[in-house]
C-alpha positions in Angstrom: 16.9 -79.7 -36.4 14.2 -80.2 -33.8 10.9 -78.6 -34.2 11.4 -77.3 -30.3 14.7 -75.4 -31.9 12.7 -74.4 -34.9 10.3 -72.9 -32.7 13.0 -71.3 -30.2 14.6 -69.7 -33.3 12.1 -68.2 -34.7 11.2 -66.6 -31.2 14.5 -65.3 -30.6 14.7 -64.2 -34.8 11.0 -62.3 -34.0 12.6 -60.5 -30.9 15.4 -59.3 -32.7 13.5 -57.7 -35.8 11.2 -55.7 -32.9 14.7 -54.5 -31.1 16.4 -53.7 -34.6 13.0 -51.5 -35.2 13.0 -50.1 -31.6 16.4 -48.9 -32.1 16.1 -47.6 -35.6 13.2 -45.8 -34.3 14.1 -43.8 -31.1 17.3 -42.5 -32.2 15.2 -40.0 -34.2 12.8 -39.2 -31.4 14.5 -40.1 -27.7 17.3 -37.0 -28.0 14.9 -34.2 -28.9 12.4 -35.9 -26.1 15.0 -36.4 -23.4 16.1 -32.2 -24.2 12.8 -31.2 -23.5 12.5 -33.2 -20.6 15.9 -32.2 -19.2 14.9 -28.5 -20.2 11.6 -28.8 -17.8 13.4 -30.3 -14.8 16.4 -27.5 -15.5 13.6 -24.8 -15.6 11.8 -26.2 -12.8 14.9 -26.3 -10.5 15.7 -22.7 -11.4 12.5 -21.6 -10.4 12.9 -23.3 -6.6 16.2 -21.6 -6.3 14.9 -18.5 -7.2 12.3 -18.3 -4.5 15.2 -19.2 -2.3 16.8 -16.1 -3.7 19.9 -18.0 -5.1 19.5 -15.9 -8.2 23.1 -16.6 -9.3 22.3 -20.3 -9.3 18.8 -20.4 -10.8 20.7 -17.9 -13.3 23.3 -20.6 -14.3 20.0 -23.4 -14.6 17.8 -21.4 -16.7 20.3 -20.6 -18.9 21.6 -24.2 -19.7 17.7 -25.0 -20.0 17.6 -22.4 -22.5 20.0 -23.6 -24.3 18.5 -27.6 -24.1 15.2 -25.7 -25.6 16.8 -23.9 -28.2 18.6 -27.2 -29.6 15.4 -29.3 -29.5 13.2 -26.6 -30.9 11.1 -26.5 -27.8 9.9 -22.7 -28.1 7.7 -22.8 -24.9 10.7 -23.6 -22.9 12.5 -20.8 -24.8 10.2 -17.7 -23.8 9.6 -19.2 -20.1 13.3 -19.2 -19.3 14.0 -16.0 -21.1 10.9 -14.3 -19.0 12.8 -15.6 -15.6 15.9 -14.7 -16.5 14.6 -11.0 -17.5 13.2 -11.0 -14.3 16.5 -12.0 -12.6 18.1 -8.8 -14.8 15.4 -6.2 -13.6 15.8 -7.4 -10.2 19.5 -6.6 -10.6 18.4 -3.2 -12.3 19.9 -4.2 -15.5 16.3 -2.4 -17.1 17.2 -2.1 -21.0 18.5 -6.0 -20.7 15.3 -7.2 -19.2 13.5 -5.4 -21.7 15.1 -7.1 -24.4 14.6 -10.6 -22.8 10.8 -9.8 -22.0 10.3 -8.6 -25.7 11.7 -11.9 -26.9 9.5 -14.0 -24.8 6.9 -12.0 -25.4 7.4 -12.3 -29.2 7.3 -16.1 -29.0 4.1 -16.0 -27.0 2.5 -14.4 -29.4 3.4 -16.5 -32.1 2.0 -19.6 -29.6 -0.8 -17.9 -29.3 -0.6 -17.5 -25.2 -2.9 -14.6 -24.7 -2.3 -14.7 -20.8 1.8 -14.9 -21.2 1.7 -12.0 -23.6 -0.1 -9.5 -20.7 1.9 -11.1 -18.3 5.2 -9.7 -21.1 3.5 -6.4 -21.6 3.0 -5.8 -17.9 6.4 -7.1 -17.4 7.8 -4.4 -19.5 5.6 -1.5 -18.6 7.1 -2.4 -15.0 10.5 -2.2 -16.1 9.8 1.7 -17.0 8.4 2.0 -13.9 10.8 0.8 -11.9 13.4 2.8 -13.7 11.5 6.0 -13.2 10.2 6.8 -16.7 6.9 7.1 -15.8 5.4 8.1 -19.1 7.2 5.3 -20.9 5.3 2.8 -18.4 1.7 4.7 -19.3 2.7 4.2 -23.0 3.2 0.3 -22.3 0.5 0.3 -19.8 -2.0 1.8 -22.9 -0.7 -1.4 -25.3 -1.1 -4.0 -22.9 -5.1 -2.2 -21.7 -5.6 -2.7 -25.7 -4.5 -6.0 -26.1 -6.3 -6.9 -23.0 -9.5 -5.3 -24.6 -9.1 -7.3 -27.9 -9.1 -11.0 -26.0 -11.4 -10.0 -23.2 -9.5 -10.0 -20.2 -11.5 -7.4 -18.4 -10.1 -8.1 -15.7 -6.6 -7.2 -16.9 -8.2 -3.9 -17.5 -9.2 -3.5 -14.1 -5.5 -4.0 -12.8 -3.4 -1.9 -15.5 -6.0 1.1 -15.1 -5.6 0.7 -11.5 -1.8 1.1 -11.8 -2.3 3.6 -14.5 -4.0 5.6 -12.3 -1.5 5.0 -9.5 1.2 6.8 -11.7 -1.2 9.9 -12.7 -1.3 10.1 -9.0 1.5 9.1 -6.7 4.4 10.1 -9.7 3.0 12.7 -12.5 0.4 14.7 -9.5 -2.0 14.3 -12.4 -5.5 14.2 -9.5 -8.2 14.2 -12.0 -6.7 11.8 -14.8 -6.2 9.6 -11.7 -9.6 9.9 -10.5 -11.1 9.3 -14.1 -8.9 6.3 -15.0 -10.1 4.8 -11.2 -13.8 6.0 -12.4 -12.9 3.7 -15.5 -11.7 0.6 -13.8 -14.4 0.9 -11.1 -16.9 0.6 -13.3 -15.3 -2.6 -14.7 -14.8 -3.8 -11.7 -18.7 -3.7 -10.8 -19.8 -4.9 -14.1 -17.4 -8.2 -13.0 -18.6 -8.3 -9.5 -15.3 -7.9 -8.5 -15.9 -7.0 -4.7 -12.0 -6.9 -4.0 -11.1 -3.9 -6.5 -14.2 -2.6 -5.8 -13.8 -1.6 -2.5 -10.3 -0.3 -3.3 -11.2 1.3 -6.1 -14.2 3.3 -4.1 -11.4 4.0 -1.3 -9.1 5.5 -3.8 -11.8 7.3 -5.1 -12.9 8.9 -1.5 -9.8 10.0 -0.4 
């Protein structure tokens, strides 16, 4: 044999050890990869049609993205999906069901570690109360999530749920001066942040 066909032999003999590897690599890494990705671009389409208020559809997407994120273990894209599609259910006034959902997600946050997903959960939730009308089911939830918000220092946060927890003492429960004081509370919060927005509605509230 030539040395040119030596050489061109072992060329073509290097190639195919680096394919043989390729391939007995990715088949152990491509399927969970290409679930997750799928997953994303499933989640990400549900959320346009949603916005387009095709609920039904962007229903039928987050599911099946669910269920891609699920299978490859992906546990962000589990609680996202199951937070939209509790949102579809309370939109729909199915209450106790997006409960459930939002507890889910809200578990899996947790474990993650997502301190802004979990009080976007527990607001979630306390809204779900409030929507339904129990109004002292929604203070209950809106007392857990101005705790946890307290114990990772979004101050903020506590501006916002004592605002709406003084909303409910006032517009629902005609409770005037545990209104007033919960306002008093996030006002001064709200000045201690420089917070000129709640602030001034705060001090509104507060006049009237």
């Amino acid at each position: 044999m030539k040395e040119r066909e030596k050489k061109v032999l072992l060329f073509l003999s290097g190639w195919l050890t680096l394919i043989l590897l390729l391939l007995l690599h990715f088949p152990a890494c491509s399927p969970r990869s290409y679930q997750i990705k799928r997953a994303e671009l499933l989640y990400n389409k549900g959320q346009i049609l949603e916005t387009k208020g095709r609920s039904d559809e962007a229903l039928v997407r987050f599911k099946e993205s669910m269920a891609l994120a699920e299978k490859a273990g992906f546990r962000p894209g589990v609680a996202n999906n199951l937070n939209e599609i509790a949102i579809i259910a309370t939109n729909r006034g199915e209450f106790v069901r997006g409960r459930e959902l939002f507890t889910r997600a809200l578990e899996i946050y947790k474990e993650m570690g997502w301190k802004t997903e979990v009080s976007k959960s527990l607001n979630n939730i306390a809204l779900t109360y409030l929507r339904e009308r129990d109004f002292n089911r929604a203070l209950t939830e809106y007392r857990e999530l101005l705790q946890w918000d307290k114990e990772t220092g979004n101050r903020l946060g506590n501006v916002i749920t004592l605002n709406n927890m003084g909303f409910i003492y006032e517009r629902y429960l005609g409770r005037a001066e545990e209104a007033r004081t919960t306002y008093r509370e996030a006002l001064e919060i709200a000045r201690q942040l420089g917070n000129r927005k709640f602030i001034e509605i705060l001090r509104k509230k507060l006049e009237d």
